[in-house]
C-alpha positions in Angstrom: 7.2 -26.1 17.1 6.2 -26.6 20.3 3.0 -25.2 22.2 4.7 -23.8 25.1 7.2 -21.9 23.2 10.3 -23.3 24.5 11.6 -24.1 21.1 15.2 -22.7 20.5 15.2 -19.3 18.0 14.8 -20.5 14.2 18.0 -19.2 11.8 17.3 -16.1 10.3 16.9 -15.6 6.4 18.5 -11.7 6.8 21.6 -11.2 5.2 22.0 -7.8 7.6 22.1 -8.8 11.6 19.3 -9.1 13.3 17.8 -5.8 14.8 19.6 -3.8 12.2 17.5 -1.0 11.1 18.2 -1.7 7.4 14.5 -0.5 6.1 13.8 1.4 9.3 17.1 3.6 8.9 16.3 4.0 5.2 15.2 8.1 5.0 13.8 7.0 1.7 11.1 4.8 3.4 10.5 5.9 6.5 11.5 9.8 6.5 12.3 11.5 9.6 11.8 8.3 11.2 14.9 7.1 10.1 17.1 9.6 11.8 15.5 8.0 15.7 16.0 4.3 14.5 17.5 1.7 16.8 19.5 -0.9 16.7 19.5 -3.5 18.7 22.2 -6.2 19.3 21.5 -9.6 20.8 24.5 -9.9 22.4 24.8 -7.1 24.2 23.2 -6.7 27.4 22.3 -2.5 28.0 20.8 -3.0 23.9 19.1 -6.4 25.1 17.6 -4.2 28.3 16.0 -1.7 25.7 14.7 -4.1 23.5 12.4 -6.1 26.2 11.5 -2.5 27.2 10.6 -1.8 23.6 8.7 -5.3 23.4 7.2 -4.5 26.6 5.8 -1.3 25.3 4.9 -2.4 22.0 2.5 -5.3 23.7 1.4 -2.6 25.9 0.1 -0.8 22.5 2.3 1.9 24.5 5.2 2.5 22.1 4.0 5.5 20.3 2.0 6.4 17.2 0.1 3.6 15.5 2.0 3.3 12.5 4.1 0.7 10.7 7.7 2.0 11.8 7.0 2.3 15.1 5.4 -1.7 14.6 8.8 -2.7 12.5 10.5 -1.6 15.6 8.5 -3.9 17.6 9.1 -6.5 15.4 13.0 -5.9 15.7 12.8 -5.8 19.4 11.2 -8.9 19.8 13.5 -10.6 17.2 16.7 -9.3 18.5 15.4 -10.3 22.2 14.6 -13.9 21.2 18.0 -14.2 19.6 19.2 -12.7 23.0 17.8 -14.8 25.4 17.8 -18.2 23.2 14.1 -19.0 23.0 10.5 -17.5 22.0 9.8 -18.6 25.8 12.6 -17.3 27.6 12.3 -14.2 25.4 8.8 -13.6 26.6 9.8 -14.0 30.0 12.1 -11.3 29.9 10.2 -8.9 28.6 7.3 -9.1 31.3 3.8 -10.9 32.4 1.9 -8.4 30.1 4.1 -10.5 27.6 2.7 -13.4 25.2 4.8 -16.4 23.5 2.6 -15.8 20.5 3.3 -12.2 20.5 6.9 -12.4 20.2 6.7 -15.5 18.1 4.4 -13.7 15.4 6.5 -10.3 15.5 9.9 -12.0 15.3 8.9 -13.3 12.1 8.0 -10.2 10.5 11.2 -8.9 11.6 12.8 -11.9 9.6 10.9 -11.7 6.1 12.5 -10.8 3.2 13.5 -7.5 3.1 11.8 -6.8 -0.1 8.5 -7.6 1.8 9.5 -5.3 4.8 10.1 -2.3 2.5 6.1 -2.5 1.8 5.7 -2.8 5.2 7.3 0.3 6.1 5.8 2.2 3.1 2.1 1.2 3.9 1.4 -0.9 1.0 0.8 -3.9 3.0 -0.5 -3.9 6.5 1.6 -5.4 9.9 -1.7 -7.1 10.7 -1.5 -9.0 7.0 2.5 -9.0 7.3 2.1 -11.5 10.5 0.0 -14.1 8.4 2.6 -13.5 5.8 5.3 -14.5 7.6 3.5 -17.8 9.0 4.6 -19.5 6.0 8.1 -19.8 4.6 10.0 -19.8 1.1 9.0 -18.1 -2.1 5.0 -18.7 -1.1 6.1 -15.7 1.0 6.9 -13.9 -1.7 3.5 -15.0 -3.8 1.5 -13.4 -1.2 3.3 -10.1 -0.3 2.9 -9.7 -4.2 -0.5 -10.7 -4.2 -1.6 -8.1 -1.7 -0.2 -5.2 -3.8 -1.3 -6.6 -7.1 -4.8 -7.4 -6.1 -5.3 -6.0 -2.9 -6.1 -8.7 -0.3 -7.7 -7.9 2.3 -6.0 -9.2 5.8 -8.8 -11.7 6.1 -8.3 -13.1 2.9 -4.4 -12.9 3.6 -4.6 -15.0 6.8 -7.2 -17.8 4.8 -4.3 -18.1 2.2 -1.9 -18.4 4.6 -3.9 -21.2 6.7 -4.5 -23.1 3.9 -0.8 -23.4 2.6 0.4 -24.4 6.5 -2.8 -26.9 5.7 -1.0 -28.6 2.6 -2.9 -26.2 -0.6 -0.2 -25.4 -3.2 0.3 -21.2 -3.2 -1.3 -20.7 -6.2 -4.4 -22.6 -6.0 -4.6 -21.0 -2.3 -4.6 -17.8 -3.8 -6.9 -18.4 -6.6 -9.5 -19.6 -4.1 -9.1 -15.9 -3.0 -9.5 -14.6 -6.5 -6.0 -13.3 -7.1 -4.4 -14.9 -10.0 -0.8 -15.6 -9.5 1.8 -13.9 -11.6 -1.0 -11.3 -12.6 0.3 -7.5 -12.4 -1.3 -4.4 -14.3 2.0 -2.6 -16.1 2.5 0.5 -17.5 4.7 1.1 -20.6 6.0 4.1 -22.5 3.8 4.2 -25.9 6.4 3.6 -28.0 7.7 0.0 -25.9 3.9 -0.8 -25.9 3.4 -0.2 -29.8 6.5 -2.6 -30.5 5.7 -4.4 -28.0 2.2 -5.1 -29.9 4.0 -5.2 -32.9 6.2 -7.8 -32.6 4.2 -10.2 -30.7 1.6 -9.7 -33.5 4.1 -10.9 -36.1 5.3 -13.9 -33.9 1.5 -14.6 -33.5 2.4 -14.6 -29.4 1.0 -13.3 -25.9 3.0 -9.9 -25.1 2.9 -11.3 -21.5 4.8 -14.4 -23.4 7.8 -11.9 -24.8 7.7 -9.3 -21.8 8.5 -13.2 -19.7 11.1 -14.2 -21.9 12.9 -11.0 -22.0 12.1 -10.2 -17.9 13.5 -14.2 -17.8 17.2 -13.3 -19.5 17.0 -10.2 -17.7 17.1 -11.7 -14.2 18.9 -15.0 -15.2 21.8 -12.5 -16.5 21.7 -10.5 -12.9 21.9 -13.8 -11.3 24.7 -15.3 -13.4 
């Protein structure tokens, strides 16, 4: 990517159009947010209008009440205006002086994580301040790291280190263990009588119960997949 933001908008991972309020319009995440959510469609120009005012606003810190739908929505808006008008540069230009490259750069890419990372987002469980740094790197290491901060509770410092060092070359995992979160770690809670056979039988195969919840979790998903 260039410096002065000129470089052309990057594809989208979404499988729902861009600016579509999938996890803002979902009452189950956002409550009576949902009902006011907008969407906004690149390709057409009174919806392209609202979303530089939107971006405008949000970089204005004059959108509303400082909370993670009304920050989503940002997020949308600048995503749906950089699809609009081509580039991050262009896209920033539209939306006003007050306006920065890197601001609609970093908030575009939240808008484009996976959706199962946005859900957290919207819910509170991980901050828009750690989601930017989360979106700074790409593919399952995404993933790694939105897991990371609800499993071990990273702090948005440690968050952007582990995101610098994987843009830097350091393998995910060893990133994140310099942070002291172990990857893959999670605390679970069973019903007594899973847990008892559960200790039962990997007592008898002389074997981890993380080894046999794996193997079973491993069918389970390769069977959903299939």
């Amino acid at each position: 990517m260039s410096d002065d933001g000129s470089e052309s908008a990057p594809p989208t991972g979404r499988k729902s159009p861009v600016g579509e309020p999938v996890i803002r319009g979902d009452p189950s995440l956002t409550g009576e947010h949902a009902e006011r959510a907008v969407a906004f469609d690149p390709d057409d120009s009174e919806s392209l209008a609202l979303a530089a005012e939107t971006v405008a606003a949000f970089a204005g810190n004059t959108a509303g009440a400082d909370d993670n739908v009304v920050m989503l929505r940002g997020a949308a808006a600048c995503a749906a205006l950089v699809r609009g008008e081509g580039s991050y540069k262009a896209a920033a230009k539209r939306a006003g002086d007050e306006v920065t490259v890197s601001f609609i750069r970093k908030w575009s890419r939240v808008h484009d994580l996976p959706q199962s990372i946005r859900r957290h987002v919207a819910k509170g469980d991980i901050a828009p301040t750690a989601a930017k740094h989360i979106a700074r790197i790409s593919g399952k290491a995404r993933l790694h790291l939105a897991w990371a901060v609800l499993d071990h509770d990273l702090t948005v410092r440690q968050v952007r280190s582990v995101a610098s060092a994987v843009n830097d070359g350091t393998a995910i995992e060893a990133a994140l263990r310099q942070e002291g979160a172990t990857p893959g770690q999670i605390m679970l809670g069973l019903p007594p009588d899973i847990y008892c056979e559960l200790r039962r039988v990997a007592s008898l195969e002389d074997r981890e119960p993380s080894a046999l919840v794996a193997e079973v979790l491993g069918r389970h998903f390769e069977k959903e997949q299939s």
